[in-house]
C-alpha positions as CSV (number, residue, x, y, z in Angstrom):
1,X,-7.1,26.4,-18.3
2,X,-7.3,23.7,-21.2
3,X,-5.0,26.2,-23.0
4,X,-2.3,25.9,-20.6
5,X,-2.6,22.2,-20.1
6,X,-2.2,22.0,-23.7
7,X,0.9,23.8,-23.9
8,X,2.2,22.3,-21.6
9,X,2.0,18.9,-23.0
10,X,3.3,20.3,-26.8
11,X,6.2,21.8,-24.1
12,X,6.9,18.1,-23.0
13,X,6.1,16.9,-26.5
14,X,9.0,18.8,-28.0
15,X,11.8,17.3,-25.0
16,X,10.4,14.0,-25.6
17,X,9.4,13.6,-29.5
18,X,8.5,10.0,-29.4
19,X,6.1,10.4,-26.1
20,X,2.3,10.4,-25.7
21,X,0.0,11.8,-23.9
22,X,-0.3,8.8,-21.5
23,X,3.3,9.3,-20.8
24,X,3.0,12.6,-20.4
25,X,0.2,12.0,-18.2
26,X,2.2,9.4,-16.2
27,X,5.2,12.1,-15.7
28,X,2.6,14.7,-14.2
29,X,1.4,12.1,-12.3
30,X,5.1,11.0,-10.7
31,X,5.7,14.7,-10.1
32,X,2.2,15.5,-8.8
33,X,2.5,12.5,-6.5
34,X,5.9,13.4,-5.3
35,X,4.3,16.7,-4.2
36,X,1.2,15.3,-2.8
37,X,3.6,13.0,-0.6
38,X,5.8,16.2,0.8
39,X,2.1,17.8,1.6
40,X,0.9,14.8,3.2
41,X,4.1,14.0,5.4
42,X,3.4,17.3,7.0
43,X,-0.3,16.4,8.0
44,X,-1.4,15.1,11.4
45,X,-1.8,11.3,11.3
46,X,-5.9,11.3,11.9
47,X,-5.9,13.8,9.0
48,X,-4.3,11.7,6.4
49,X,-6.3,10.4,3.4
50,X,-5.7,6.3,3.0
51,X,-2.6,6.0,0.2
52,X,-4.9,3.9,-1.2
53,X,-7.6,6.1,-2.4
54,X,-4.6,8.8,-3.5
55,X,-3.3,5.9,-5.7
56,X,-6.9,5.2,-7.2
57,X,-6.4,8.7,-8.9
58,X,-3.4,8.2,-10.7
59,X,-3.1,6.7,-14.0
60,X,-2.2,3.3,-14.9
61,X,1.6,3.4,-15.9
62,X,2.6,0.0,-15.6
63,X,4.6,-1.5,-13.5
């Protein structure tokens, strides 16, 4: 799995030569969140997890 995670980073690497890997992990975290959300919104109320402890997870990408 490392493998793929990899590649996919030297996949984003080569669109965005001057990035990082805590920009790419902030991407992947901006997509993965705007999936998490759609998933979420279709949960029962009593079912949701707090936004709160969703947003602990994500990395730090400034403001």
């Amino acid at each position: 799995m490392a493998y793929f995670e990899e590649q996919d980073y030297q996949d984003w690497l080569a669109d965005n030569p001057q990035g990082s890997r805590r920009m790419y992990a902030c991407t992947v975290a901006v997509l993965s969140g705007e999936v998490v959300d759609e998933v979420l919104q279709d949960l029962p109320d009593a079912l949701r997890p707090d936004p709160e402890t969703i947003l602990g997870a994500m990395p730090d990408c400034g403001a």
